[in-house]
C-alpha positions in Angstrom: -81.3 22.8 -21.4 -79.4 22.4 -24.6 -76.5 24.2 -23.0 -76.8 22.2 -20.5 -76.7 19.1 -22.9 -73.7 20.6 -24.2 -71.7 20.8 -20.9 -72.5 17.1 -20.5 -71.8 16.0 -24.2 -67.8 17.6 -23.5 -67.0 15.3 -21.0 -68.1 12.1 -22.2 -65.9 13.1 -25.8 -63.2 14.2 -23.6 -63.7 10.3 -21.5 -63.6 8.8 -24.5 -60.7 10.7 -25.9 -58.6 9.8 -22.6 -59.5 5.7 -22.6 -58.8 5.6 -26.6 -55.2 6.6 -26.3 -53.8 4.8 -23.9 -55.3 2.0 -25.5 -53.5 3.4 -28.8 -49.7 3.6 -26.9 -50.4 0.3 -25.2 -51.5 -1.4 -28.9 -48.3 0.2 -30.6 -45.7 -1.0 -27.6 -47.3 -4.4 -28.0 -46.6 -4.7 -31.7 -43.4 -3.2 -31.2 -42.1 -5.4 -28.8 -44.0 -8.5 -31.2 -42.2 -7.5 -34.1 -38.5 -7.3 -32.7 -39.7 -10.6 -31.5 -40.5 -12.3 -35.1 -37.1 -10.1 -35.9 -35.2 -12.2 -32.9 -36.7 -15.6 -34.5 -36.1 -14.9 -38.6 -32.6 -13.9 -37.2 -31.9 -16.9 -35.0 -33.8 -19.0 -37.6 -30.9 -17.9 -40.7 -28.2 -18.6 -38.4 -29.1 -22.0 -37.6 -29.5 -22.5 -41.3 -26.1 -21.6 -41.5 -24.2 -23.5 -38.9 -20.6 -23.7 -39.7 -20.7 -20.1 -41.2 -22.1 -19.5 -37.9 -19.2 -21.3 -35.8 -16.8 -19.7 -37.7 -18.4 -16.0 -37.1 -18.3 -16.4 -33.3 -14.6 -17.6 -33.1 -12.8 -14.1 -33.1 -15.7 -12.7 -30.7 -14.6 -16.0 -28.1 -10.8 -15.9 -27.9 -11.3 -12.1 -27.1 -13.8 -12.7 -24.2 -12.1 -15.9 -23.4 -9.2 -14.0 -22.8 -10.9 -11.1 -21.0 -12.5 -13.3 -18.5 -10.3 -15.8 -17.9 -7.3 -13.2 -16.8 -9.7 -11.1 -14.9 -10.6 -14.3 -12.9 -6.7 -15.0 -12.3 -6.0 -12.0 -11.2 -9.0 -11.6 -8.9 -8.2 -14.6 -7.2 -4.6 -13.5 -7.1 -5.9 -10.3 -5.7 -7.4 -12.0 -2.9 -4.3 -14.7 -2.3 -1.7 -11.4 -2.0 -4.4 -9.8 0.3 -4.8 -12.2 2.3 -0.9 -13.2 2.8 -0.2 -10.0 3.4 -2.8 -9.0 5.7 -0.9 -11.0 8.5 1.1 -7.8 9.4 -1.4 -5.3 7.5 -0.8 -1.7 7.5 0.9 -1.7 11.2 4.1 -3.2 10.9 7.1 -1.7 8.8 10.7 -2.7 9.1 14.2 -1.4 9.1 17.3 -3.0 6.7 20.3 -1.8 5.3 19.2 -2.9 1.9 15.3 -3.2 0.5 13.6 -5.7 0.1 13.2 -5.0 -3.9 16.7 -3.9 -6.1 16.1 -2.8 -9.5 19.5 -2.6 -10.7 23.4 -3.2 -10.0 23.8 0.3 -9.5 21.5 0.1 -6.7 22.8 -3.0 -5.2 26.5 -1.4 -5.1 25.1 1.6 -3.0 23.2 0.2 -0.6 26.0 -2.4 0.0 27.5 0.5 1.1 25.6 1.0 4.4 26.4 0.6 7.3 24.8 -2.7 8.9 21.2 -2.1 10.8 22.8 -3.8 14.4 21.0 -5.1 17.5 22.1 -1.9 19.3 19.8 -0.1 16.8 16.9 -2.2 17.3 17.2 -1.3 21.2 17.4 2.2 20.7 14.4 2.5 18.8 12.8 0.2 21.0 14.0 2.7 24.3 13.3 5.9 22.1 10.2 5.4 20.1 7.0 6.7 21.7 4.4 5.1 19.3 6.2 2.0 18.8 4.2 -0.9 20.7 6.9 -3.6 19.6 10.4 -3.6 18.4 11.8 -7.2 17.1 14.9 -8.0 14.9 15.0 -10.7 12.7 18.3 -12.9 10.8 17.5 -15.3 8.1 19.6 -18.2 6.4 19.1 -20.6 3.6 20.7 -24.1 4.8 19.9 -27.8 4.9 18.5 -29.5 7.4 18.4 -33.4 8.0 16.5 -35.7 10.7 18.0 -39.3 10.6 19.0 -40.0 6.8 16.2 -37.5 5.4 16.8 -33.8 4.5 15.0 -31.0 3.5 17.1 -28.4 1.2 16.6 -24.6 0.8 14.9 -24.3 4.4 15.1 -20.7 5.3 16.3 -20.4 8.8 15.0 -17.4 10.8 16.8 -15.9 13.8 14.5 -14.1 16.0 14.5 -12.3 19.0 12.0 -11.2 21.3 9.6 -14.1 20.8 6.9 -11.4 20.3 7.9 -11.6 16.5 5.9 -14.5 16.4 3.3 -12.1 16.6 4.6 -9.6 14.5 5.5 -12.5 11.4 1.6 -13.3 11.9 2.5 -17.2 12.8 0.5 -19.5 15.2 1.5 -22.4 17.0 -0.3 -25.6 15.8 1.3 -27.9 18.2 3.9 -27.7 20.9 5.2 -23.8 22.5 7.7 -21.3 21.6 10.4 -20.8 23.5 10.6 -19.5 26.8 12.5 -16.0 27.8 14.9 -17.6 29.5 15.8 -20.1 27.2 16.6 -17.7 24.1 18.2 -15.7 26.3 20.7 -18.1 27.1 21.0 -19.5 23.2 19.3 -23.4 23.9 19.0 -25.0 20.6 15.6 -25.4 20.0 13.5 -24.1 17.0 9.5 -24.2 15.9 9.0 -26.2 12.2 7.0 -25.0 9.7 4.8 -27.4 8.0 7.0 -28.3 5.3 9.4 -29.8 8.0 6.8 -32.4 8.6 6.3 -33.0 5.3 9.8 -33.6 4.3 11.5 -34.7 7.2 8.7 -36.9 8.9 6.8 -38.4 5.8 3.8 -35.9 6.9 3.1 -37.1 10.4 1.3 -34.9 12.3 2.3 -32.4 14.4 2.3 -33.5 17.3 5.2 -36.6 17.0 7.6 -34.1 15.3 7.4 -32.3 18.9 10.5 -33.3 21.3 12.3 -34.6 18.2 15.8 -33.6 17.0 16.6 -32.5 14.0 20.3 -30.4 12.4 20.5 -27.6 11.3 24.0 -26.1 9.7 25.5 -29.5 11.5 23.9 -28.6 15.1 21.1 -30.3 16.5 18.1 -28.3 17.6 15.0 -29.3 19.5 12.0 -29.4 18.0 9.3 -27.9 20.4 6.9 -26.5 18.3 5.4 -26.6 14.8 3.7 -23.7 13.3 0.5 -23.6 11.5 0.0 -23.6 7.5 0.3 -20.7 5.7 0.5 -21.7 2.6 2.1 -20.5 -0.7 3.0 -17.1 -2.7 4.2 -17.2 -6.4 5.2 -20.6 -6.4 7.3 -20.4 -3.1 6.1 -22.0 0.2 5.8 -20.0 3.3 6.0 -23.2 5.6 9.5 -24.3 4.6 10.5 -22.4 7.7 12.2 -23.0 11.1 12.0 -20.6 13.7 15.1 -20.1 16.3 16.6 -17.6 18.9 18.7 -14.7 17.9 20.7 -16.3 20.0 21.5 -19.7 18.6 21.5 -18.4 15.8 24.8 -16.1 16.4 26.7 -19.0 17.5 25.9 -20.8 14.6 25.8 -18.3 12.1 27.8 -15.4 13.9 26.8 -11.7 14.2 28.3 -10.2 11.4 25.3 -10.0 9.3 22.8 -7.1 9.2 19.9 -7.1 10.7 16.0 -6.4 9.7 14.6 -5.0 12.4 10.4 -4.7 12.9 8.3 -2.3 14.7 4.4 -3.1 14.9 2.5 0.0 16.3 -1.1 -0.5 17.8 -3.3 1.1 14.8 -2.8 2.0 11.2 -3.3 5.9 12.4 0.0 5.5 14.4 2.2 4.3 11.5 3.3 7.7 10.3 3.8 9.2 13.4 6.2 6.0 14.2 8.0 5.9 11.3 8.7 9.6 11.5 10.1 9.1 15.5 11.8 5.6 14.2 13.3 7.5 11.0 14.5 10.8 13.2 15.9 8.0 15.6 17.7 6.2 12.6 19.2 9.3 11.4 20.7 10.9 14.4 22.5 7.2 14.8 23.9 7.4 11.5 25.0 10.9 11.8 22.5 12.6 9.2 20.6 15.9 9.9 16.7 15.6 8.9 17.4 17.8 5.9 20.5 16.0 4.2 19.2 15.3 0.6 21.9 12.2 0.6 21.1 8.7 1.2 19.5 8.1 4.6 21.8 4.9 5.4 18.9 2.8 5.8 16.0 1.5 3.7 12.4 1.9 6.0 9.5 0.3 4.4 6.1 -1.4 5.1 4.4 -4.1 2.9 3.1 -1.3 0.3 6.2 -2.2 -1.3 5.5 -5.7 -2.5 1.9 -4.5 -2.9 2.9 -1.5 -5.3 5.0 -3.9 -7.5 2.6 -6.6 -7.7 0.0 -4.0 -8.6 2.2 -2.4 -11.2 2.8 -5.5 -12.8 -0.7 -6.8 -13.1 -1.7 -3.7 -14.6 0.7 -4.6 -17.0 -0.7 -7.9 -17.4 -4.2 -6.2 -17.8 -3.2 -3.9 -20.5 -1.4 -6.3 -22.3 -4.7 -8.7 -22.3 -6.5 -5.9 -23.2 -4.5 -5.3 -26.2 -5.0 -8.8 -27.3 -8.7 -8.9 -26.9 -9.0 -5.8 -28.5 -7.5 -6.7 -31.4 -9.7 -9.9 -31.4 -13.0 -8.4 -31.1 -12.1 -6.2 -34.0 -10.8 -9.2 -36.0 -14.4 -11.0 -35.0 -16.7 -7.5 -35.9 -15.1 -7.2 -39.2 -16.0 -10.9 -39.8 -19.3 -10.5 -38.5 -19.7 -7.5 -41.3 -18.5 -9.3 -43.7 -21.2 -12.4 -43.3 -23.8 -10.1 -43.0 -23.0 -8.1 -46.3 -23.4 -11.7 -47.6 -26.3 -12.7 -45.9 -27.6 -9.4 -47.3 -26.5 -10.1 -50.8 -28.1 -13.7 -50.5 -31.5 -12.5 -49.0 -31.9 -9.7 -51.3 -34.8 -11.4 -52.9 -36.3 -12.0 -49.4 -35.8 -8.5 -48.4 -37.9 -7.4 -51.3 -40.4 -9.8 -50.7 -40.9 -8.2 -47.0 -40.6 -5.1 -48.4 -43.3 -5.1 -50.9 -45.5 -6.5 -48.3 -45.7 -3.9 -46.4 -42.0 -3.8 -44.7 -40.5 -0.6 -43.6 -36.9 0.5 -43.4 -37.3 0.2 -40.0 -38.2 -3.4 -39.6 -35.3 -4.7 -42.2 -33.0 -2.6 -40.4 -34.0 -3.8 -37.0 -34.1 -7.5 -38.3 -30.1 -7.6 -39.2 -28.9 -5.3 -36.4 -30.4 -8.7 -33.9 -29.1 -10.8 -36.4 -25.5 -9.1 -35.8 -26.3 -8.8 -31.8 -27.6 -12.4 -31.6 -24.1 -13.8 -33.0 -21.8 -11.8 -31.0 -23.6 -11.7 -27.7 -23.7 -15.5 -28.6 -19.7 -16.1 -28.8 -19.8 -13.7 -25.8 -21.6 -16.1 -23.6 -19.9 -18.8 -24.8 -16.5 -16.6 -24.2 -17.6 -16.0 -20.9 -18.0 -19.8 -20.1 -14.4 -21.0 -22.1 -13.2 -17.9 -20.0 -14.4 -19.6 -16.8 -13.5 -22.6 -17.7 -9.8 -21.9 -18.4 -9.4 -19.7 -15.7 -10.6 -23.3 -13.4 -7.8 -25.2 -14.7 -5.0 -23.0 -14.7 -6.2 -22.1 -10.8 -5.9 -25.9 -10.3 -2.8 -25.7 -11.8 -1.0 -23.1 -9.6 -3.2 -23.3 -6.5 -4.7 -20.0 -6.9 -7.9 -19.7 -5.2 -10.3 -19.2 -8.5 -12.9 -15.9 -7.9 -15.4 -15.6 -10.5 -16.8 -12.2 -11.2 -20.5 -11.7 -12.5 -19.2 -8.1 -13.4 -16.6 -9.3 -15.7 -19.5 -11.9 -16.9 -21.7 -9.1 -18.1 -19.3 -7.0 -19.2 -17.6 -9.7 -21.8 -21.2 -10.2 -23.0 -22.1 -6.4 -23.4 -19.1 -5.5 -25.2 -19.5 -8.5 -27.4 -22.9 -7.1 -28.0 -22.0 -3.3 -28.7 -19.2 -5.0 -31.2 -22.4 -6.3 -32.8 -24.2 -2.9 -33.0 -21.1 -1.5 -34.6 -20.3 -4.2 -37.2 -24.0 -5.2 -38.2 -25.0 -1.1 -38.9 -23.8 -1.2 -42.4 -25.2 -4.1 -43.8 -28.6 -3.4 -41.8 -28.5 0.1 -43.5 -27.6 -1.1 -46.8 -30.1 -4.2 -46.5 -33.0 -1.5 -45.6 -32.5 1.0 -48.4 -32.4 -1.7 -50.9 -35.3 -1.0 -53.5 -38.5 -3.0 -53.3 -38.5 -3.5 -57.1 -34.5 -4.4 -57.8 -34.6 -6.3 -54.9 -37.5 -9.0 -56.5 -35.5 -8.8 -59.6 -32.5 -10.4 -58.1 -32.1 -13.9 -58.3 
């Protein structure tokens, strides 16, 4: 019986040893979480005693957020503006032009003036010899005037085109009226499609519709208007609607054929691009009398719309280094501010630290106490960062009709690394506040 007693005695200690502690932990992650709380109020309490100290303190921690956030923003919404403007032809169209599109010095320009000019005959021939090409269309552009009655509109950049299945490869839609017909640009009628800007600067902005069957001169010839195209809008400052559309054809007799041609070849699916350009760049080659392994110039620039891409992403990279740079050297100008306060607030609390500390305060608790001080001020000119950021990043959108795209990463991330700024620059006065001695520390006055 009394071992029997004893088997039933060891489980009810061992029942009562398993409900005490969890009861222990829970107790001891409640006072924990309790005391960093107190620690967040004392904190936030000194600062609001301390106002313009305060103010000053967040200043470096906010231009280098503000900075952070409000170019992120730009270029986000930049991002999606060259995207989108560029996804008219995507990844299946590429062209072919004596020079390209991008010359990065004189040197350059010299050489490939040296070409021979991409002609009409070459645009057939790859449009007879190219097995993946699905269409083959040549385009000629011109900057001119052109008037309607005593109005003008300056800088309008004429574009010769022919088949009018480059209305499909350009990405353009008719908003009102037609293209032309076959017949008619075979035959070189004068007769054009507007871009929108025509309408706005010829017509006072009436709508598309009255422009249609009106004529308007271009380079001193008049031209039918039977069609305006649909907006689309602007890139880097310059308008994509300040456009008017005519046949290759007309556009010889008024501007003759000397001039080289671009030609464009639009293939069904991104998979077929290489194996195009390869056919259209053997094709090329054999016309300008160069074997496939002459390490000279080619004679011919082929290119797709990764160009324009590549340079506008190597030069907001730039942009993103360089306002990394600058908020960098911010937030480092703001953290050794911040250190600086807190040694002081240290040095004028000393007294109050000792209090705490004779009290019953441990290391831990001081320490903890002006490490969320520190955090508290930084991750507060973070979020305020963040919304200057925003806010700045609004107006100059409004001001250059960039589409403004707001990131909650880039949010988060301005007020985390204002935060871990506050770790760093807040751990030496927290250490030296902590291991001040109970005693000296009453003593000061």
């Amino acid at each position: 019986m009394q071992r029997g007693g004893e088997q039933q005695a060891k489980p009810q200690r061992y029942s009562f040893a398993r409900a005490v502690i969890p009861q222990r932990i829970t107790a001891n992650h409640v006072f924990r979480v309790a005391a960093i709380w107190e620690a967040f109020r004392v904190a936030t309490a000194s600062l609001r005693a301390n106002m313009l100290r305060t103010a000053l303190t967040l200043m470096g921690i906010v231009v280098g957020v503000t900075a952070v956030i409000a170019v992120v923003t730009i270029i986000k919404g930049l991002d999606k503006t060259v995207a989108q403007t560029f996804s008219s032809q995507g990844s299946t169209v590429f062209t072919i032009s004596k020079n390209p599109q991008i010359i990065k010095s004189r040197e350059e320009f010299i050489k490939f003036n040296r070409r021979k000019d991409v002609t009409h005959e070459d645009a057939e021939a790859i449009g007879r010899l190219c097995t993946a090409c699905w269409r083959v269309g040549i385009a000629a552009n011109a900057i001119e005037t052109v008037k309607y009655a005593d109005q003008k509109a300056e800088n309008v950049r004429v574009r010769g085109v022919d088949p009018i299945t480059m209305f499909d490869i350009d990405g353009v839609t008719i908003d009102a009226g037609r293209i032309w017909t076959d017949s008619e640009g075979g035959s070189g009628r004068e007769v054009c499609v507007a871009g929108p800007d025509i309408l706005k600067n010829l017509f006072g902005g009436a709508p598309a519709d009255r422009a249609v069957g009106q004529e308007i001169r271009i380079a001193g010839r008049p031209y039918l208007v039977i069609g305006v195209l649909e907006p689309l809008g602007s890139i880097f400052g310059f308008s994509r609607d300040n456009v008017v559309y005519i046949p290759y054809s007309s556009y010889q007799k008024a501007f003759g054929g000397r001039r080289s041609l671009v030609t464009f070849i639009q293939v069904p699916t991104a998979e077929q691009l290489e194996t195009a350009e390869d056919q259209v760049r053997t094709i090329m080659r054999n016309r300008r009398g160069h074997s496939l392994d002459d390490p000279d110039d080619e004679g011919f620039s082929l290119e797709t719309q990764d160009v324009f891409l590549n340079l506008y992403g190597s030069a907001t990279s730039n942009i993103y280094i360089v306002t990394i740079g600058v908020a960098a050297v911010s937030l480092v100008v703001g953290g050794i501010v911040v250190m600086n306060i807190m040694l002081v607030s240290v040095t004028e609390r000393t007294k109050e630290i000792g209090i705490r500390k004779a009290i019953g305060a441990r290391r831990q608790d001081i320490l903890t106490q002006f490490l969320i001080e520190a955090v508290t001020v930084t991750a507060l000119g973070g979020a305020i960062g963040v919304g200057t950021g925003f806010g700045l990043a609004y107006i100059i959108s409004a001001l250059i009709g960039f589409p403004l795209l707001i990131s909650v990463a880039s949010a988060v991330l301005g007020v985390g690394v204002s935060s871990v700024v506050g770790i760093i620059s807040g751990l030496w006065p927290a250490w030296r506040a902590a291991k001040l001695d109970p005693i000296e520390a009453l003593r000061a006055e």
